[in-house]
C-alpha positions in Angstrom: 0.0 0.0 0.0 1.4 2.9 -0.8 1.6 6.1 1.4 -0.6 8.4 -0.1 -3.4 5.8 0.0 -2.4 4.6 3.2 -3.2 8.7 4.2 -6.4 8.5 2.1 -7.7 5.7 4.3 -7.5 7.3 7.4 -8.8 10.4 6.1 -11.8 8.8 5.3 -12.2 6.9 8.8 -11.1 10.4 10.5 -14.2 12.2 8.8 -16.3 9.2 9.5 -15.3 9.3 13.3 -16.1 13.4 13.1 -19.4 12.2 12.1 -20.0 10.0 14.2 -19.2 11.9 17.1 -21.3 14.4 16.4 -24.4 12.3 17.3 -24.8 12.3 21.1 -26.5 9.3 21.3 -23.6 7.6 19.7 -21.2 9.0 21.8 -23.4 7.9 25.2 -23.8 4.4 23.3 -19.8 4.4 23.0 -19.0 5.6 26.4 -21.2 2.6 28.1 -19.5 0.3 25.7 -16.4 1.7 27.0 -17.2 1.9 30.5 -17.7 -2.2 30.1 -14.9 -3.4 28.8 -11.7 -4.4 31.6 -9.1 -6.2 30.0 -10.5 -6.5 26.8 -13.5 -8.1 27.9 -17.3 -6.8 28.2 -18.2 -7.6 32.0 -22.2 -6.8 31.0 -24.3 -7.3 28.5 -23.7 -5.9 24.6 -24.3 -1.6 25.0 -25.3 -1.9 21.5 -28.2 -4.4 22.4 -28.8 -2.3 25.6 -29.6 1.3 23.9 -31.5 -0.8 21.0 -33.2 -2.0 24.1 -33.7 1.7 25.3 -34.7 2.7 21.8 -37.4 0.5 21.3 -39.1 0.9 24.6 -39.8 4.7 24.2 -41.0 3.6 20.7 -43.2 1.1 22.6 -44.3 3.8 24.9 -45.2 5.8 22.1 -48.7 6.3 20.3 -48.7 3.1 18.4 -50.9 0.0 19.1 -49.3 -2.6 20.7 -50.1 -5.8 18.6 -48.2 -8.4 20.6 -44.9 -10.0 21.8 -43.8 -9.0 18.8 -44.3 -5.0 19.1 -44.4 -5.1 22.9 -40.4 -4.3 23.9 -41.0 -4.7 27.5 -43.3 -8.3 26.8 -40.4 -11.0 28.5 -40.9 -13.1 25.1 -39.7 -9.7 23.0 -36.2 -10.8 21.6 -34.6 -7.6 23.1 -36.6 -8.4 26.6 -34.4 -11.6 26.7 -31.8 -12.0 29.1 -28.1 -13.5 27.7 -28.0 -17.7 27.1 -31.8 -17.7 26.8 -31.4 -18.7 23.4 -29.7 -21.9 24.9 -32.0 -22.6 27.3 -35.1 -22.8 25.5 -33.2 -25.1 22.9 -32.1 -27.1 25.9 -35.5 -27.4 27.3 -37.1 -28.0 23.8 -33.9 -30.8 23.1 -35.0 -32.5 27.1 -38.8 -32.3 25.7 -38.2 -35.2 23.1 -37.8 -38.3 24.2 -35.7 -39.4 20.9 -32.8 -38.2 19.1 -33.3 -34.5 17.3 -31.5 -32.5 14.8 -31.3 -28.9 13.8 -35.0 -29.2 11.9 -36.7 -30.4 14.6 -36.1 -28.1 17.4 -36.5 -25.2 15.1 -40.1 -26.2 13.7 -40.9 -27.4 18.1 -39.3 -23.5 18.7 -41.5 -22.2 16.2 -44.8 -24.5 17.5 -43.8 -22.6 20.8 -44.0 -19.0 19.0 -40.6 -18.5 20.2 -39.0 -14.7 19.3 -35.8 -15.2 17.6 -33.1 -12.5 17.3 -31.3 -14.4 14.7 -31.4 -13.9 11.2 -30.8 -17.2 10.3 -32.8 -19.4 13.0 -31.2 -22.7 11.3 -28.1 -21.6 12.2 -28.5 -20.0 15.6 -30.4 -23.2 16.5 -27.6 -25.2 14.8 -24.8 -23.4 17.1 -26.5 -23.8 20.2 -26.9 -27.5 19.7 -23.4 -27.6 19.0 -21.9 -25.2 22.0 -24.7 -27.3 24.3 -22.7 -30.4 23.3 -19.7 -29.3 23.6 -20.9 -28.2 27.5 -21.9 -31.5 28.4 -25.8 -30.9 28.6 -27.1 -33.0 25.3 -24.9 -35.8 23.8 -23.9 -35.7 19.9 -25.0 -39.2 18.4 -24.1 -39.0 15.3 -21.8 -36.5 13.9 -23.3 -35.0 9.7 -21.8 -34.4 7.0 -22.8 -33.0 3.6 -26.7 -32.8 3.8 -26.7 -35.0 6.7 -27.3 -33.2 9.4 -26.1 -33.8 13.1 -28.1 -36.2 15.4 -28.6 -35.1 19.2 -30.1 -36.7 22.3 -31.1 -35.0 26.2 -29.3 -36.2 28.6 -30.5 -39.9 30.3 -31.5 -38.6 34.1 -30.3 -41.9 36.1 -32.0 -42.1 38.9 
């Protein structure tokens, strides 16, 4: 890279910090994200998510109708509304539900029966990486490992009394 593009570049992000800090509420959102962080990691939950959080409750509070969990930021099944790892917990509880082995399909369409609110964009693959992280934990078993368009076999836990 040469040196005058090297200056171009942090022109650009220069100008694009000036006008970034010129919105208030992105400053306030970066000095809570700031205030988290000790030794390079966040000791509460995401600021981003937080003032999002903030955000969409005044817009809750505001004129509109309220249609549901959906609409309703401070409803405890609004995805903003949920605390961290709840994602994993109500795939755990839907995985200890079966009585049988379950893949990625079947949870999602049981989350989905349940009207679950999802943050994800891609629910396969948020539902996909919480099976796999609750694996890896110890709390389901993997029983058979996919490949290809096979996908990856899990099973709850046997309770031995």
């Amino acid at each position: 890279m040469t040196h005058d593009k090297w200056i171009e570049q942090k022109i650009l992000k220069l100008q694009e910090l000036k006008r970034l800090i010129a919105d208030p509420e992105m400053v306030a959102m970066f000095r809570e994200w700031l205030a988290t962080q000790k030794n390079g990691h966040e000791e509460r939950p995401d600021p981003i998510r937080s003032a999002h959080l903030e955000s969409s409750k005044a817009a809750a509070r505001a004129d509109r109708p309220i249609n549901g969990p959906g609409d309703d930021v401070e409803h405890p099944l609004h995805p903003l509304a949920l605390p961290r790892g709840a994602n994993r917990r109500a795939i755990l509880d839907c995985v200890n539900s079966f009585s049988g082995p379950v893949e990625v399909a079947t949870v999602l369409a049981e989350l989905e029966r349940r009207n679950y609110p999802f943050q994800a964009q891609n629910r396969k693959v948020m539902v996909g990486s919480a099976l796999g992280k609750l694996a890896q934990q110890g709390k389901i078993k993997l029983v058979k490992q996919g490949a290809g368009s096979l996908p990856h076999i899990y099973k709850r836990l046997e309770v031995k009394d």
